[in-house]
N, C-alpha and C positions, 0 to 999 in steps of 0.2 A: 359521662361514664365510659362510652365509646374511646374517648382518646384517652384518659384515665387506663380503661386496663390495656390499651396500644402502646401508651406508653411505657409501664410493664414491661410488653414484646421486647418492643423496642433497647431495653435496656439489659434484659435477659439476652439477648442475643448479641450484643454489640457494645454495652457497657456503658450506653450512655448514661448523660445526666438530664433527669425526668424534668426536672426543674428548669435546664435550658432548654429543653423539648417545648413546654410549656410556654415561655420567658418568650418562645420562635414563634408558638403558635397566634400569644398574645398581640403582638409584633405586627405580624400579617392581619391585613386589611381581607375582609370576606371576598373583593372583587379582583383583590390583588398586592401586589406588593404597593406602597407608595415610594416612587421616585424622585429623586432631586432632579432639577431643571436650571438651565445654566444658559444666560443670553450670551449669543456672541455673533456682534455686529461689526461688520468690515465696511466701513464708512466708504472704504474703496477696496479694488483688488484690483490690479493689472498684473498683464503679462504685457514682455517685453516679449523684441525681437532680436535676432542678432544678426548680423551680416548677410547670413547666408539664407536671411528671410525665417529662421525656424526660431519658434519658442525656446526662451534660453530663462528667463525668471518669471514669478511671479513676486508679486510684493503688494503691500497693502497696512490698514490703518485696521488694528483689529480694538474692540472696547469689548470687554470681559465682564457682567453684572452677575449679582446673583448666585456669587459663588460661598462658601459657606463651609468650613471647615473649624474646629476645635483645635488643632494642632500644625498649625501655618499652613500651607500652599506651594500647589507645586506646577510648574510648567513644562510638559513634556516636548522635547525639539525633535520629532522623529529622526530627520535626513541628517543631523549630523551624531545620532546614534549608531555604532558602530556593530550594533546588533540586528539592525532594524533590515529587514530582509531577509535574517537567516532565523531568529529567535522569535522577535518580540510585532505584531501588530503587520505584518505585512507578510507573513511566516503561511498563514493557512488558506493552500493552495489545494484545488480540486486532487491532482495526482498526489498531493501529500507526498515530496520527494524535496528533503532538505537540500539535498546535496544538488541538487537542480538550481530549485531557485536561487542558491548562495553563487551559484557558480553565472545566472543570467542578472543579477540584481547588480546593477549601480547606484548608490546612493548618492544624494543631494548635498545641500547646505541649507540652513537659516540662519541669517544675522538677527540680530535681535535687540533692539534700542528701545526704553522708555522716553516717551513723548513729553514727559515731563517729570522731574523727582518724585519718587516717590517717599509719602512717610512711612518708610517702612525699609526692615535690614532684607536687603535684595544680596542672596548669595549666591554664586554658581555653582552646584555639586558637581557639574562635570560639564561635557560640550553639550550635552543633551538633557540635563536637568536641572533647573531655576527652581531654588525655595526664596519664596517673598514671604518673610516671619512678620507676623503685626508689631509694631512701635510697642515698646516697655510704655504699661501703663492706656493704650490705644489698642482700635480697632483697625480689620485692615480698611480701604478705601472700599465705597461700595460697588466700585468699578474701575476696572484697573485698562489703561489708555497705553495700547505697546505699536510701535511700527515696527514689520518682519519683509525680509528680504529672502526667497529659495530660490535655491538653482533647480532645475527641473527635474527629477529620478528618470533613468532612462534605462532599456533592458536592453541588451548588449546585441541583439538581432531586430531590434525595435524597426519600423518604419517610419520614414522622415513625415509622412503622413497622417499620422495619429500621435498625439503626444498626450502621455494621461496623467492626471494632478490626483490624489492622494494623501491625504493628513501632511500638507503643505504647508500649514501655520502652528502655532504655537497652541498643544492641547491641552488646556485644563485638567488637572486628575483631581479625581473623587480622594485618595488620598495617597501618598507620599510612599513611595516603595524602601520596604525597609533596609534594603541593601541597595544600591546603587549598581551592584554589577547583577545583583537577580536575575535571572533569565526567564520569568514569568510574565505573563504581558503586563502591563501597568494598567492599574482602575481606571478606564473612562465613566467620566458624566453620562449616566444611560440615555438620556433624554436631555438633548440642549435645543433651543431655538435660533436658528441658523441663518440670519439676515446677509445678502452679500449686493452692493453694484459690481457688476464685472466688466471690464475695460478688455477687451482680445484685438487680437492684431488683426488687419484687415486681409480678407482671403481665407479666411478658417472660420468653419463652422464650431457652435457650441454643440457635445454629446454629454446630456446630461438631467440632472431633473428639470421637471417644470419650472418655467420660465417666464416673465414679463423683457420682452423683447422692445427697449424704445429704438434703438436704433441697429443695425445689423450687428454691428461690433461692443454693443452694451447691453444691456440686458442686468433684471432684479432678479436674485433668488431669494428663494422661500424654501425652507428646508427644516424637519424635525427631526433628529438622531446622534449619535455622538461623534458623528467626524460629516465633513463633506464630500464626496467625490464628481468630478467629471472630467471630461475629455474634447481636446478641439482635433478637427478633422478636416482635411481635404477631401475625402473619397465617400465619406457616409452620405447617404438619402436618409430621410427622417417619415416615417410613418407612424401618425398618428391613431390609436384604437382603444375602446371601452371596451374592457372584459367581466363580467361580474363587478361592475361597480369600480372598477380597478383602471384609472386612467395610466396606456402604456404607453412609453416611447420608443418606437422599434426605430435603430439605428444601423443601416447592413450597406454592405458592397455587393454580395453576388445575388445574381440575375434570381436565383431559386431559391431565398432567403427568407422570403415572407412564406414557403412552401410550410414555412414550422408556426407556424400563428393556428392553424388548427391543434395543435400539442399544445401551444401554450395554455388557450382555452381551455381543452379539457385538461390538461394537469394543474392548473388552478383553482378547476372546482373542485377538481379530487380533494388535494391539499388544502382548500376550507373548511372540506367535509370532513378531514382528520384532524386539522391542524388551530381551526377557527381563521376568523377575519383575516384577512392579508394585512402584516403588523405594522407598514410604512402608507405614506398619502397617497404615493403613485409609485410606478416601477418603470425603471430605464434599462432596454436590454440593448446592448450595443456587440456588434460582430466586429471581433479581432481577428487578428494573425499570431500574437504573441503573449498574449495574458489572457489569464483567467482566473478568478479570484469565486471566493465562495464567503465572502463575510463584508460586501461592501453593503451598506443598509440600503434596501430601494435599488438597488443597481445587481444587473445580471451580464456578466461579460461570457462570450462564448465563441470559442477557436474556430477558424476556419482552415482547414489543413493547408501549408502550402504549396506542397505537389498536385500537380494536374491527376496524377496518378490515382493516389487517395481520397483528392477533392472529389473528383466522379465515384471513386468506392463508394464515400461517402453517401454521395446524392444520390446515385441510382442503386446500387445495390445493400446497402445497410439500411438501418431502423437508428442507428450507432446517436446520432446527432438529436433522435428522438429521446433518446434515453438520456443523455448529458442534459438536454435540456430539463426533462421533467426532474432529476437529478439537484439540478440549480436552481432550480425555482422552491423547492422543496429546503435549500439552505436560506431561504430568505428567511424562514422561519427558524430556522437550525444552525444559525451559525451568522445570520447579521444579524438577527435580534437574538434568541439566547442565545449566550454566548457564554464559553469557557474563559476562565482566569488563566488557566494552566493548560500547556499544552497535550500535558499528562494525560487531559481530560478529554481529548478532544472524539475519543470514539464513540463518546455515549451521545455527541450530537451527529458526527457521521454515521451510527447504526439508527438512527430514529428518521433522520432525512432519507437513507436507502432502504429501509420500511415502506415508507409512504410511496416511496417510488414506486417500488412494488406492488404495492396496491393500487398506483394508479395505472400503472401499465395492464394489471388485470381488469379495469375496469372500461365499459365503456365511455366515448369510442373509440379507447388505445389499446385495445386486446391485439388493433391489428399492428402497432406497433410493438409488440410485447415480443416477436422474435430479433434473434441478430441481422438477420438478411431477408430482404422484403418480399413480402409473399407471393409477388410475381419473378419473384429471380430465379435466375436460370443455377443456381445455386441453394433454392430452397432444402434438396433432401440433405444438404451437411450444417440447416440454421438449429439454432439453439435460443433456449429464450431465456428472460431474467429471471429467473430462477435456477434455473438451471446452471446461467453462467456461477450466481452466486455460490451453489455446490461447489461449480468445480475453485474456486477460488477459497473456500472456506477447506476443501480437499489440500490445497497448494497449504494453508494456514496449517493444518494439522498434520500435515508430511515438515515443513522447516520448521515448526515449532511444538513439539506435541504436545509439549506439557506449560500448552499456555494460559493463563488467566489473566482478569481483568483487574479484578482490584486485590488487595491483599483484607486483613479481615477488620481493621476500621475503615474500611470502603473507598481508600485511598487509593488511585490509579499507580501503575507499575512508572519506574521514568520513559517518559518518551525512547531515548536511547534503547532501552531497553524491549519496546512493543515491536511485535511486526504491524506493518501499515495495514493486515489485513484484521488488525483486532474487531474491530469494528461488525465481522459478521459474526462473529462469537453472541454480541448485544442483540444482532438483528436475529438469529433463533430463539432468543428470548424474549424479544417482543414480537414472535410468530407465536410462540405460546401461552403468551398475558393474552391476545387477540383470538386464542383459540378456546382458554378457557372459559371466560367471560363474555364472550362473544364481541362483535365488532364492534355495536354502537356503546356498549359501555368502555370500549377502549378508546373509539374517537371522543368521548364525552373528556375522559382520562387524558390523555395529550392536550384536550382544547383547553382544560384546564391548568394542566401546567406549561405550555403555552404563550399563556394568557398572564400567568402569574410570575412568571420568571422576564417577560418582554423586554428588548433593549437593557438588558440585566446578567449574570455572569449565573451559571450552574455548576454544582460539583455532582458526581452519583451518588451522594445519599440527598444531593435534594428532589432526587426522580424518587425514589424507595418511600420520602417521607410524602411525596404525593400521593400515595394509596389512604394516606391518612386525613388529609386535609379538606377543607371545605371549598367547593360542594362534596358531600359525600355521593361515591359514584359507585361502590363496590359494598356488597354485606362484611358486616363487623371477619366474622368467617373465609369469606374471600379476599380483603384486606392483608391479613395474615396471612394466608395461603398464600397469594402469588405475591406479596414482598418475599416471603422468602425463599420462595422457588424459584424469584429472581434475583436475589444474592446466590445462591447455590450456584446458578448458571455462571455467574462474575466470578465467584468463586474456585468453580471447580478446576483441573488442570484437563480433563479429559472432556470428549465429547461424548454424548449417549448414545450405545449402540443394541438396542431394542434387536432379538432372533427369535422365528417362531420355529420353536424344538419339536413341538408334537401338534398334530390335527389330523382328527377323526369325528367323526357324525354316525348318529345312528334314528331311525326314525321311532319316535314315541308311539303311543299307544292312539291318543287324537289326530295321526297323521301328521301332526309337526316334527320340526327334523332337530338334533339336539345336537351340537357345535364344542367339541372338547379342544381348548387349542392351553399348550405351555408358554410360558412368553420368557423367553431370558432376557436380562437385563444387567450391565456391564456397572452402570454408576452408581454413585455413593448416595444419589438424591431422585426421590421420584420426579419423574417425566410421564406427565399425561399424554395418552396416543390412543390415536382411533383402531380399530379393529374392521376389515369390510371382510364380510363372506361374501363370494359368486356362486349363484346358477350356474346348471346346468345347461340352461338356454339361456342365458345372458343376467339373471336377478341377481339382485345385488343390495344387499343391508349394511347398514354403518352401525358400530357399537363404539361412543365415546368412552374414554375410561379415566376420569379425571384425576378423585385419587384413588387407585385400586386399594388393595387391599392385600399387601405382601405378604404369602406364605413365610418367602424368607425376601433376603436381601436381593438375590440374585434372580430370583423367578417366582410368577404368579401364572396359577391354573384359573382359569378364565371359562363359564358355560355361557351360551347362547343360545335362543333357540328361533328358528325358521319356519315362513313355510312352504320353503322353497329345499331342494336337496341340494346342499351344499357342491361345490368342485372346488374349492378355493380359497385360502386364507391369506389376508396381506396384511400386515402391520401398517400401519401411516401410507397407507396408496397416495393420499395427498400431499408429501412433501409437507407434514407441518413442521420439519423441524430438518436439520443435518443427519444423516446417522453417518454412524462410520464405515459399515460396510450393509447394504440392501441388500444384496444377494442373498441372505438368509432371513430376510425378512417375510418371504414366502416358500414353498417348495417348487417353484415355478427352475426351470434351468434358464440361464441366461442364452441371449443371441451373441452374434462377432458382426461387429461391420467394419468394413474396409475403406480406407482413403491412400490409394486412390482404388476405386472399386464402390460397393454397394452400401455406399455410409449412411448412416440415418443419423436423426439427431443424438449428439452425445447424449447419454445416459450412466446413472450410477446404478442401472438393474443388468445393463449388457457389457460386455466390451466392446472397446473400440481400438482399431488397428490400423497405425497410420505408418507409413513405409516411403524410405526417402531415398533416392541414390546422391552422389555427389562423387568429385573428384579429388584426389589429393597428394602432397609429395612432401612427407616433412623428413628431417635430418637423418640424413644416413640410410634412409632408404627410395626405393623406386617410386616412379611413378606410379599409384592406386586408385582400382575405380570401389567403391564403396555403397553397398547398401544397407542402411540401418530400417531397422523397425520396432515400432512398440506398442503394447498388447496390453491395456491398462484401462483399469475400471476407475474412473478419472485419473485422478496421478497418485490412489492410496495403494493398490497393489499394481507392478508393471513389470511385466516379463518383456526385455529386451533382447535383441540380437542383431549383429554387425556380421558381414559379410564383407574382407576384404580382397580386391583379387587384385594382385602386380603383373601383368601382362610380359613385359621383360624379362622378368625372371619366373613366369608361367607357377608362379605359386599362390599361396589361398592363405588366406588368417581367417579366424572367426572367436566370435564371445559370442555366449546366452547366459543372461542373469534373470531372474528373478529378483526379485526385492517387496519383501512383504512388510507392514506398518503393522506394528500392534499400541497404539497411541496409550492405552490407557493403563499397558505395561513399560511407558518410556521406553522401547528399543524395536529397532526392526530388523529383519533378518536378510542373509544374501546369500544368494546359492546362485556361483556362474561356472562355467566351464569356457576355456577362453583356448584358442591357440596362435603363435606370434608365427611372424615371416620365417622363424629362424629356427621352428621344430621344436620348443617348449610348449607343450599342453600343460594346463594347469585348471583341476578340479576343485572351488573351492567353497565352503559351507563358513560362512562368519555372522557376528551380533554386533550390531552397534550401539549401544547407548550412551545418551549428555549423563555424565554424571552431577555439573557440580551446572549453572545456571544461574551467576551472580551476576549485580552491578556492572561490575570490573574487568569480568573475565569470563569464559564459557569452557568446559572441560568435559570432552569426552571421549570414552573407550572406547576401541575396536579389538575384539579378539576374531580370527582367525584360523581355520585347520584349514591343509591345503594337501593335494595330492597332485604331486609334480612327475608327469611323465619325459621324457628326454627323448625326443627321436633317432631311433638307430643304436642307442643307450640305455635297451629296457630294466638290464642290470643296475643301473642307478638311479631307478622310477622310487621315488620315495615321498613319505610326508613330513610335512613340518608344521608347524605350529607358531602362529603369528598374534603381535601384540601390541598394538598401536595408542595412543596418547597424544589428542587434539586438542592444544591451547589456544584459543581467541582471545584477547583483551580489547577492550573498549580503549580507543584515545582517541580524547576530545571529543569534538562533534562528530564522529566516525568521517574524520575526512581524513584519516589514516586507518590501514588494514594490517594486521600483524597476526596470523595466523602460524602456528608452530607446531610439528607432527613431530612425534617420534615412534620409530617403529622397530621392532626388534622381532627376528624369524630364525628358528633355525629347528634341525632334523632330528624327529624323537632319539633316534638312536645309531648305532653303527654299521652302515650298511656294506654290501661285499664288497669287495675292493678297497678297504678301510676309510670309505666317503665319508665322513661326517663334515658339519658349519654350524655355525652361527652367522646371522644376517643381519646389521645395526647401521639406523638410517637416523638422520636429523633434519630437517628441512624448515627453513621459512622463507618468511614474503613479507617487503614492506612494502605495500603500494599507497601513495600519496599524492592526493589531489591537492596541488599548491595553488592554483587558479583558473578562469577558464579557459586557459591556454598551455596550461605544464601540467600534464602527471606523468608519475615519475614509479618504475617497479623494482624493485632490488630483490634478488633471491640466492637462498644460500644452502648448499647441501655440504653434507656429512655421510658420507658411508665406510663401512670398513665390514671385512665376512674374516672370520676366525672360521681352519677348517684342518680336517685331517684326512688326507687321503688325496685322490686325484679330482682336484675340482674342475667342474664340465665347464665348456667357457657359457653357457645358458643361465649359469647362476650367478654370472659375476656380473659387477656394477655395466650399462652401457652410459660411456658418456654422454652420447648423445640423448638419452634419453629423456626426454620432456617430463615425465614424471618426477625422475630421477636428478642427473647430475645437468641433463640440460644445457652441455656446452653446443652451438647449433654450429660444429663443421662446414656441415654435407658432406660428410669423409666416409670411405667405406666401413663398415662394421666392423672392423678389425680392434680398436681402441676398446679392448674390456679391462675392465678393473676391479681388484680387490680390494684395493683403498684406497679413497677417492675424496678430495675435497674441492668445493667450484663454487664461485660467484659470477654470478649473471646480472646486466644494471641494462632498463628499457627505460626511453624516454621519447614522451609522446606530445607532441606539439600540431596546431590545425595546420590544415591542410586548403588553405584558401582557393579552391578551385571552380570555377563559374560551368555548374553545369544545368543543363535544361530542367525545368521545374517537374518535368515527367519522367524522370529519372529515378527509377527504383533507389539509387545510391542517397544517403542521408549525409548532404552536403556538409550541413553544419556540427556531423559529426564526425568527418571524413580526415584521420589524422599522419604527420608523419610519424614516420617511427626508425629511431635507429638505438640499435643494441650492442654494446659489449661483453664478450664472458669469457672468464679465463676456470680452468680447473689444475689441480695434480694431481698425478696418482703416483704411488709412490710403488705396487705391488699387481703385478708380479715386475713389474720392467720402471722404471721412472720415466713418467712424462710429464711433459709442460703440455699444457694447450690454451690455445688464446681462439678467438673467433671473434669479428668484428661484421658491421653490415647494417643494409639501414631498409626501407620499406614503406610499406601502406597497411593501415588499417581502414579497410570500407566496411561501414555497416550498411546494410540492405534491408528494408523496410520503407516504414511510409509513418505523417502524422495525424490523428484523428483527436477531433474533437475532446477535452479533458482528461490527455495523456500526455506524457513525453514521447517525442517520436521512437516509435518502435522498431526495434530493430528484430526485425527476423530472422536473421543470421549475419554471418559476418567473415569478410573474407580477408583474411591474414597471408599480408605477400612479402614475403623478405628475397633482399638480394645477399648473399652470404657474399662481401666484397676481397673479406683481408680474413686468414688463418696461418695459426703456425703450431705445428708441433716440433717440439722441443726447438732446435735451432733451423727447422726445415719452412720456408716461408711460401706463402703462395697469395697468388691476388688473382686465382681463376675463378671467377666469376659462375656462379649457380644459383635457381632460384628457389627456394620451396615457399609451398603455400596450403592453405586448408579453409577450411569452412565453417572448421566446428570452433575457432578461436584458442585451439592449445597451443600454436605457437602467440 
């Protein structure tokens, strides 16, 4: 009867068919799914050597039983797929950055010969896909006998030292993809039995599963999963340890490496205690330099930064390497065993793995790893913990994306291309509030069962939704429904909830108890349970859950209480059960300011925080400037900024204040700056931007604009104008092209004295393309032209040089204004191979040259040619930690301006400009 009227739900809301509900349920096995199992025995495996002593093949005798398909067969060749490293099975990487991996990833080969005819039509779909169709009238063989030759996959910064093997042989699929160029991973066998002798070169160790060792250089494996992985090594030590029944193999280089075997312990009990049993026979963790993978089954690989610099960050003053760790042990479950078909899909197993994390970092004994920076460091009052980080990253999510959601409304994830990388914590506030309403043990009960039931097997998100429903039943008929669908709404929605308490007042009863009047506003379309806590006057303190209130209206619920304590205090969700959008009205409390550099505390979304930076700078056309910026921002959703610049030379001052407010759940946010340039143009201005149109294809949004232009020394021609902008993005390809397209149009309400009027019309793009991991390439082009009557000031007119603007980089004096103006600019960026010490703030391997040409014309008031030629460095500055790509914390942009000419006037004097902030 229970799933009878769910089903119902179920189809009332989403349209399914009750009958394949039913048909699914029947299907499933009470303990579990059942799985296919697929033998495959490597009678041998070697690896070769090659000259210079290093792994150059493996190759081997592989026998395939047990394999079982309706509609022929199919053999997957990874290394000689030309997707395999950007798309398909080698793709899901801890930092989730495609354009990374495609740009470090070399791929391999397989040759591939039958040992003997087969009976059977053997065709090649392509370099990477074997269909073997059974004999007209015949079955196929009950085991099918292939010899395979690879070259080895190598990452393009790799160490001659570590060489890692990886779905190296020919892989069985569960069944045949129906397109050939698909970009969805292909069906593996979830469960195969994995027999191998291994043959290695002498002088390298095995890093990898458990092992029968007959002689140093050979060795049996034993292996249950859908692919094999290991790695041979000259620098690893190998320690062996029992954790919870969990035989590990730690494989490391640095000195302070086993210093993480206490994390691993406790964040394995954690993650049983959510997750169930640990889903492989043993776990291999092995420390790299260069990889790190989040889907290898049984195997945990984890960065060791390269720099001396970050390595010591790392070890002495972060928790950083704590948290990656519990992180990755936590995809053992999330992503080497269940696992997604579609990439599409890939957040609901990243918000469920950064769940758990979470909760093991709260729990003992990792509370004390649970901040950024360790609790002896002389750096404590600026740490922040995982939670908090997640805010402020879920803040980053709903500032560049606001109106994001997960699935569309048959529960279909959006295309990858399409997500930002941080969709992921949108799922993870919603599994803080399935864990908050039900409490915790009926939600680890809820994971260990789907879990359990999905193991070494692919998941979409309606097979999480249909887990509320399925056996064991873990949740009342009542709460079943409830939080399915208060977790589609969450998938759903495009805004986040922003819970304000509008009124609080108490008055004491007649029994001496105190009676608690509080309004609660609420912004979303869907209820959000949240806690209520009243404080003492001397510290008391009561919690009031409110799972599903009881809406006056849509937008607010009046709420009584009663105490018996005399209230001071009201807070909506004091404990962080969820995101909101803005806390600060979540109680009537006034927020604090802390300072960096000065009296910082931990970031917070109840205070501000005010971080202030100087630096130096010289770009085209003008002096040398010393620069101090700072920003004033309740994480990064509202942020009042301002720039102070001062040119010593020429004893003058520039300055901008902006504000910039988010209202997410009205798509658009707001900007009010007041700016002034080196050159006596003030400029007041109040504008709204909203994405209008958020397709596939292409992204489109407005900026309108009022402006109130002062002229120094020309108050008579202080006027306003009215601005109107038009932002086009298109998606191409795998965004390893950017084409972003502005058009802006400005001009002055009316006629001012001295018969001043204009009009102000701009066009500008960018194509920047990343052709390899050695060439990217930027082209950009403007259009401007101003329509005017009267005497126009030269403050309004185009500056060539100007980096927003036309962008021709001189270093010529400011003299070249223009009324109509056309210019192209082309940058091209190549490495920069330069051998510096490993403690070098400077990020070698991303340390590029760069030389640029740009020519413009203007045709008004005067005709000019202009060309500019020159070439330079780009150094990024930062460091790399543990399941990142090296970060870059600023970056210093240095050009030599070599060769310019206006009109027939040539010059090859030599000047440099430079910045910090990357605008040139």
């Amino acid at each position: 009867m229970v799933i009878l009227r769910d089903c119902v739900f179920w189809h009332k809301r989403h349209h399914g068919s009750c009958f394949l509900w039913l048909l699914v349920l029947a299907l499933i096995a009470k303990g579990g799914a059942a799985f296919a199992q697929v033998n495959i025995d490597f009678s041998y495996l070697k690896i070769s050597e090659n000259q210079e002593a290093q792994p150059q093949t493996i190759e081997g005798q592989i026998k395939i039983s047990g394999w079982s398909s309706p509609n022929g067969f199919c053999l997957y060749l990874p290394y000689n797929d030309p997707q395999y490293g950007q798309k398909r099975l080698f793709a899901r990487r801890f930092e989730s950055s495609a354009q990374y991996q495609k740009n470090r990833f070399q791929g391999g080969k397989i040759d591939l010969v039958g040992m003997y005819p087969l009976d059977n039509d053997v065709q090649k779909l392509t370099d990477y896909l074997v269909f073997i169709n059974p004999a007209a009238g015949g079955n196929l063989l009950n085991e099918i006998n292939l010899e395979f030759k690879a070259t080895v996959p190598r990452l393009v910064s790799s160490s001659d030292q570590i060489w890692f093997y990886d779905l190296f042989y020919p892989v069985p699929l569960s069944q045949c993809p129906k397109d050939i160029l698909d970009s969805s991973y292909y069906s593996l066998y979830s469960r195969n039995n994995i027999t191998a002798n291994l043959e290695i070169p002498k002088g390298w160790s095995f890093a990898g599963p458990e092992s029968d060792f007959s002689e140093v250089d050979k060795m049996a494996l034993r292996w249950q999963g859908n692919h094999l992985a290991f790695a041979l090594t000259k620098v690893h030590k190998l320690e062996v340890i029992k954790i919870n029944d969990i035989n590990i193999r730690l494989f490391y280089f640095s000195e302070n490496f086993r210093d993480i075997i206490p994390t691993i312990e406790s964040a394995l009990l954690s993650h049983t205690n959510w997750l169930g049993d640990f889903p492989f026979p043993s776990l291999t963790i092995i420390e790299t330099s260069e990889l790190e993978r989040v889907d290898i089954q049984g195997m945990v690989l984890i960065n060791t930064p390269h720099q001396s610099l970050f390595k010591s960050l790392q070890k002495n003053w972060l928790n950083w390497s704590d948290w990656v760790m519990t992180y990755l042990l936590a995809t053992q479950w999330l992503g080497a065993s269940v696992q997604v078909e579609s990439q599409d899909d890939w957040w609901l197993l990243a918000g469920l793995a950064d769940f758990v994390t979470e909760e093991s970092l709260n729990s003992e004994p990792l509370k004390s790893k649970k901040t950024f920076f360790k609790n002896n460091s002389k750096l404590d009052f600026i740490t922040t913990d995982y939670k908090e980080m997640n805010d402020i990253l879920s803040a980053t999510l709903k500032r560049r994306s606001p109106k994001e959601f997960l699935v569309n409304k048959d529960l279909t994830s959006r295309p990858l291309k399409k997500q930002s990388p941080l969709n992921y914590l949108k799922h993870v506030a919603a599994l803080h509030q399935i864990k908050n309403i039900g409490g915790s043990e009926k939600f680890s009960k809820f994971l260990k069962a789907f879990t359990r039931r999905h193991q070494t097997s692919f998941v979409r998100p309606k097979d999480f939704i249909q887990q509320f429903f399925l056996e064991p039943v873990i949740y009342e008929p009542k709460d079943m429904n409830f939080l399915s669908e208060h977790t589609v709404d969450w998938w759903e929605s495009k805004t986040w909830p922003d819970l304000s308490l509008n009124q609080f007042s108490s008055i004491q009863t007649k029994d001496g108890h105190w009676l608690t009047r509080c309004e609660v506003g609420f912004n979303t379309t869907f209820q959000v349970p949240f806690m209520l806590r009243i404080e003492g006057m001397t510290g008391e303190r009561s919690d009031f859950f409110f799972e599903e209130p009881s809406w006056d209206r849509r937008d607010k619920v009046l709420i009584e209480v009663t105490t018996d304590f005399q209230p001071k205090e009201a807070i909506i969700d004091p404990d962080y059960y969820f995101y909101d959008s803005n806390r600060f009205n979540n109680s009537k409390k006034l927020p604090n300011f802390y300072f960096l550099p000065g009296n910082f505390k931990h970031l917070s979304d109840q205070n501000y925080s005010v971080i202030w930076l100087p630096y130096a700078f010289r770009r085209p056309g003008e002096p040398f400037s010393l620069s101090v910026e700072a920003a004033t921002f309740k994480f990064i959703d509202h942020v009042f900024a301002s720039k102070v610049d001062f040119a010593p030379s020429e004893d003058v001052i520039a300055w901008e204040f902006m504000i910039n407010r988010k209202y997410p759940h009205l798509n658009f946010n707001t900007i009010t700056s007041a700016s002034r340039d080196f050159y006596g143009l003030t400029r007041y201005t109040v504008g709204v931007e909203s994405p209008l149109i958020n397709a596939d294809a292409y992204d489109l949004s407005l900026d309108t604009k009022i402006n109130h232009l002062v002229i120094l020394g020309k108050t008579s021609l202080s006027h306003e104008t009215f601005e109107l902008g038009l932002r086009l993005t298109p998606a191409l390809g795998e965004q390893m092209c950017k084409i972003p397209v502005v058009f802006g149009s400005e001009q002055s309400f009316s006629m001012l004295p001295q018969d001043f009027r204009y009009q102000k019309a701009r066009l500008s793009a960018m194509l920047a393309c990343s052709f390899s991991p050695y060439l990217d390439t930027a082209l950009r082009g403007f259009w401007g032209k101003i329509n005017f009557a009267g005497e126009l000031p030269t403050n309004i007119a185009f500056n060539v040089e100007n980096l927003e603007e036309a962008r021709v980089r001189l270093d010529a004096p400011r003299d070249y204004l223009a009324n109509d103006i056309t210019s192209l600019g082309f940058d091209l960026f190549f490495p920069f191979n330069f051998a510096l010490p490993m403690n070098t703030p400077i990020l070698t391997r991303m340390l590029k040259w760069r030389a640029y040409y740009d020519q413009g014309l203007s045709t008004s008031p005067i005709n000019r040619r202009f060309s500019a030629a020159g070439g330079g460095l780009l150094l990024p500055i930062g460091g790399q930690l543990s399941g990142v790509n090296p970060i870059s914390i600023t970056q210093l942009s240095l050009l030599a301006v070599l060769y310019k000419k206006i009109n027939e006037e040539e010059s090859r004097q030599i000047s440099v400009i430079f910045d910090f902030a990357a605008d040139l």
